[in-house]
C-alpha positions in Angstrom: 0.0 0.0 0.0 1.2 3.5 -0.3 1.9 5.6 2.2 -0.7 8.5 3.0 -0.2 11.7 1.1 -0.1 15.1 2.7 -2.4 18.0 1.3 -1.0 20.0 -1.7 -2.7 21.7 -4.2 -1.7 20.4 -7.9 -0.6 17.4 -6.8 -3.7 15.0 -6.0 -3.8 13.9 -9.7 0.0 13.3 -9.8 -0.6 11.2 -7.2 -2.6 9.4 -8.7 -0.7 9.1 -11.8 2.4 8.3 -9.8 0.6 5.0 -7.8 -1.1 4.0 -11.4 2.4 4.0 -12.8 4.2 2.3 -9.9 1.3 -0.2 -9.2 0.4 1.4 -5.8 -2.5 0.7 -4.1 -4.5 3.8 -3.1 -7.7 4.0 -1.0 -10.6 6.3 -0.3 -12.7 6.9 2.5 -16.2 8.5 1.2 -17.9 11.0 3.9 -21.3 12.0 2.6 -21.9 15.5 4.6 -26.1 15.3 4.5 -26.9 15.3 8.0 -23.2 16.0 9.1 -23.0 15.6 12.4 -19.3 16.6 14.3 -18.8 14.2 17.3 -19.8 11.0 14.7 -17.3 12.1 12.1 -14.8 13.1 14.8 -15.1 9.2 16.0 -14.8 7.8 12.0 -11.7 10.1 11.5 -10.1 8.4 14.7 -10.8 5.3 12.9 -9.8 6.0 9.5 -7.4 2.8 8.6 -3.6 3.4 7.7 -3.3 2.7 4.2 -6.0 5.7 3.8 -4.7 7.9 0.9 -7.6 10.1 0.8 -10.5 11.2 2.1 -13.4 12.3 -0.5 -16.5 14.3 0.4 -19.7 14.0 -1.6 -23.5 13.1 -1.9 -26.4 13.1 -4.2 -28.6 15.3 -1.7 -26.5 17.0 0.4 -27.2 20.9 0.4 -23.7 23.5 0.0 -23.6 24.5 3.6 -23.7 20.9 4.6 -20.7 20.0 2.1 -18.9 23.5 3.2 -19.2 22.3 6.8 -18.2 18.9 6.6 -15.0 20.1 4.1 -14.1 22.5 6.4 -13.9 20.1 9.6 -12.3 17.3 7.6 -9.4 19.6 6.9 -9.0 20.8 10.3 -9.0 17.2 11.7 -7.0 15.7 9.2 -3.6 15.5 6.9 -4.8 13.7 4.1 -6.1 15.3 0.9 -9.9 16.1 0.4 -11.4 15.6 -2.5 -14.9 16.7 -3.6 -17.4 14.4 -5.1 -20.1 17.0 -5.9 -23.5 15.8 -5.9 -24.7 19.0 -7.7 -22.3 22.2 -8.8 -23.4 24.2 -5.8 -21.9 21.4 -3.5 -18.3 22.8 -4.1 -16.0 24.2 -2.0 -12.6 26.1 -2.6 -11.7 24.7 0.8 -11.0 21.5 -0.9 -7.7 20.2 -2.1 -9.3 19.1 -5.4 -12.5 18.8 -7.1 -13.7 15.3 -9.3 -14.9 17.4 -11.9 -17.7 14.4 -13.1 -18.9 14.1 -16.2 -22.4 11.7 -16.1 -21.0 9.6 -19.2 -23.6 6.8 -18.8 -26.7 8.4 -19.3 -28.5 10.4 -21.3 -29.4 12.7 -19.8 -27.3 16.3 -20.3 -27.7 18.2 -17.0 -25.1 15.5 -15.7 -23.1 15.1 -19.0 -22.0 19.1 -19.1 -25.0 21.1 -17.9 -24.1 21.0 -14.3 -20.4 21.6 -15.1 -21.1 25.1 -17.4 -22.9 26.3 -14.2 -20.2 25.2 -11.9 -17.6 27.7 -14.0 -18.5 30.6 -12.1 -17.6 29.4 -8.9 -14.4 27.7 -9.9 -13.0 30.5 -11.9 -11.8 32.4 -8.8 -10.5 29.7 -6.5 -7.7 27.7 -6.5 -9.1 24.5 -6.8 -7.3 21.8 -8.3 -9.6 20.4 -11.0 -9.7 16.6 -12.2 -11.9 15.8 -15.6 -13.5 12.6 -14.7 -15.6 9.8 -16.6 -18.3 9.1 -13.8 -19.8 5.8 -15.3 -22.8 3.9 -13.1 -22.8 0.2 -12.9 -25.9 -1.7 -12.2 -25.1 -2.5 -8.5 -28.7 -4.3 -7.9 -30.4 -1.9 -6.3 -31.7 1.6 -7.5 -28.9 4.0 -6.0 -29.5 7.7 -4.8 -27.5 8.6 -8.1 -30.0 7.4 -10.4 -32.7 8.9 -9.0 -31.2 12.3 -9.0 -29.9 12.1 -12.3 -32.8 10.1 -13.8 -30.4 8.1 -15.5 -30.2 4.1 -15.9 -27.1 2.5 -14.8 -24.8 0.6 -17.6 -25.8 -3.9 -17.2 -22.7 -5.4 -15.8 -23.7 -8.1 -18.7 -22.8 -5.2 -21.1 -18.6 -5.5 -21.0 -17.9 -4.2 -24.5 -20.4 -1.1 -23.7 -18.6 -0.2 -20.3 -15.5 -0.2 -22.2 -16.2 1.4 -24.8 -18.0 4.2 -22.7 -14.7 4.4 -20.2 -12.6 4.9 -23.5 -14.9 7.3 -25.1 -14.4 9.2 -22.0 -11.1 9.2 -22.2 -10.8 10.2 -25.9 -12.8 13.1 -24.9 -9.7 14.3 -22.5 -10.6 13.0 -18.8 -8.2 12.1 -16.9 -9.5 9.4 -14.7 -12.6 6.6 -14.9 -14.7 5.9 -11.8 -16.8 3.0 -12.2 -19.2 3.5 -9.4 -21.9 0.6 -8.4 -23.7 2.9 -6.1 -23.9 3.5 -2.1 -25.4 0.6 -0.5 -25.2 -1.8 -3.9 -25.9 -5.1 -3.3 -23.5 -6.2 -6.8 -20.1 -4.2 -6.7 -18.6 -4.0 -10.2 -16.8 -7.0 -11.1 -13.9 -8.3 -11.3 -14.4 -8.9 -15.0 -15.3 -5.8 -15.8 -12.7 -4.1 -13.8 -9.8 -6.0 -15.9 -11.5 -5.1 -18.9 -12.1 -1.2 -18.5 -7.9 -1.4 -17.3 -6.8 -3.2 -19.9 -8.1 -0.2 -22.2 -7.5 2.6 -20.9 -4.2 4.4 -19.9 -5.9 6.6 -17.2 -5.9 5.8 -13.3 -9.5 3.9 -12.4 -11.5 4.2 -9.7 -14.0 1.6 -8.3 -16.1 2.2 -5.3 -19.7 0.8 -4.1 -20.7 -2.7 -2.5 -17.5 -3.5 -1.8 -17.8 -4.7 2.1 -14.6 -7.0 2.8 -11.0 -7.0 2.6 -11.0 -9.8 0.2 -13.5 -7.6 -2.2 -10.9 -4.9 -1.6 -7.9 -7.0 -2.6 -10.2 -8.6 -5.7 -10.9 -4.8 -6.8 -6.9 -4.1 -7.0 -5.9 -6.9 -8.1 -8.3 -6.7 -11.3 -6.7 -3.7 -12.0 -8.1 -0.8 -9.7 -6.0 2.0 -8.9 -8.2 3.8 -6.0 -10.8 1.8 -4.4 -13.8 4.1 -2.2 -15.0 3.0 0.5 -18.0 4.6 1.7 -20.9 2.4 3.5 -19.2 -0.2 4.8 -16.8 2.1 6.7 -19.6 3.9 8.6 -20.9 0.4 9.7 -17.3 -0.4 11.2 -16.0 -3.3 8.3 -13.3 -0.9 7.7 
């Protein structure tokens, strides 16, 4: 595993291009800030586990002041980068050390795609920010995810291989600079393994794989087929991490 990473603006992507390169392991603790609530996220930060590389803050309801909040308090607790995982454009924060700038490359519907991100530009012109262009591809996890409902959007059939590869590589075509394959909080299916070697074996950009995965030895499967960052998000607040 790679050691954890101290906070510096411009460099959250090189890190991640660094542990894709070298084969390093990195891993993501998820905080969703709706219904932030200090003492409970002051005992998960105690508990954060070692090979932690970063901590990302994000949800598909959350409001702005909640997100600003929770940012806020992560940073002043702890040394490891935070990394937005906006919900909505009005969910970001110059506070953070970098912002997953998503682009909704499963569905069809345009608000997600580049709607969201045209009305984000106003806020992100005058901070410092470090921006990341990422393919945000949803996975049929089983279950219908918070995601989908908010973005009205139907998630890519883990049956469909040649389709979730081809979407990861049209993303990257189109200039972003990571994939995130993302089964959805709470999934009962994480992506797998297959599909995981598959999208890798394309692309030359760092991946990301996060929901339903709930044990060590889903953890380990997820790198192993290829993952560069797994998130973690569910399973940590119920104490399997």
């Amino acid at each position: 595993m790679i050691k954890n990473l101290k906070k510096s603006k411009k460099e959250v992507y090189t890190h991640f291009q660094n542990a894709a390169q070298n084969r390093q392991s990195l891993f993501a603790i998820l905080f969703d800030p709706e219904g932030f609530d200090v003492t409970s996220i002051e005992i998960q930060l105690k508990r954060i586990p070692k090979n932690t590389t970063h901590i990302l803050v994000g949800g598909s309801t959350a409001t702005q002041s909640q997100t600003q909040v929770a940012v806020r308090y992560i940073k002043e607790q702890c040394k490891l980068p935070v990394v937005l995982f906006p919900g909505d454009y009005r969910h970001i924060t110059a506070q953070a050390d970098a912002l997953l700038f998503l682009s909704l490359l499963s569905g069809d519907n345009a608000e997600y795609l580049i709607h969201q991100q045209i009305k984000s530009v106003d806020i992100l012109r005058d901070t410092d920010i470090e921006i990341i262009p990422t393919g945000y591809i949803l996975i049929d996890g089983g279950i219908e995810t918070a995601v989908q409902r908010v973005s009205n959007t139907r998630p890519l059939s883990q049956n469909n291989i040649d389709l979730i590869v081809n979407t990861a590589l049209a993303g990257q075509y189109s200039g972003k600079k990571l994939i995130y394959l993302e089964a959805g909080s709470g999934a009962v299916n994480r992506v797998s393994v297959q599909i995981i070697e598959a999208v890798k074996k394309a692309i030359t950009i760092p991946l990301i794989v996060g929901g339903g995965i709930r044990t060590q030895q889903q953890l380990q499967d997820a790198y192993r087929a290829g993952a560069d960052m797994v998130v973690v998000g569910n399973a940590f607040e119920k104490g399997d991490f």
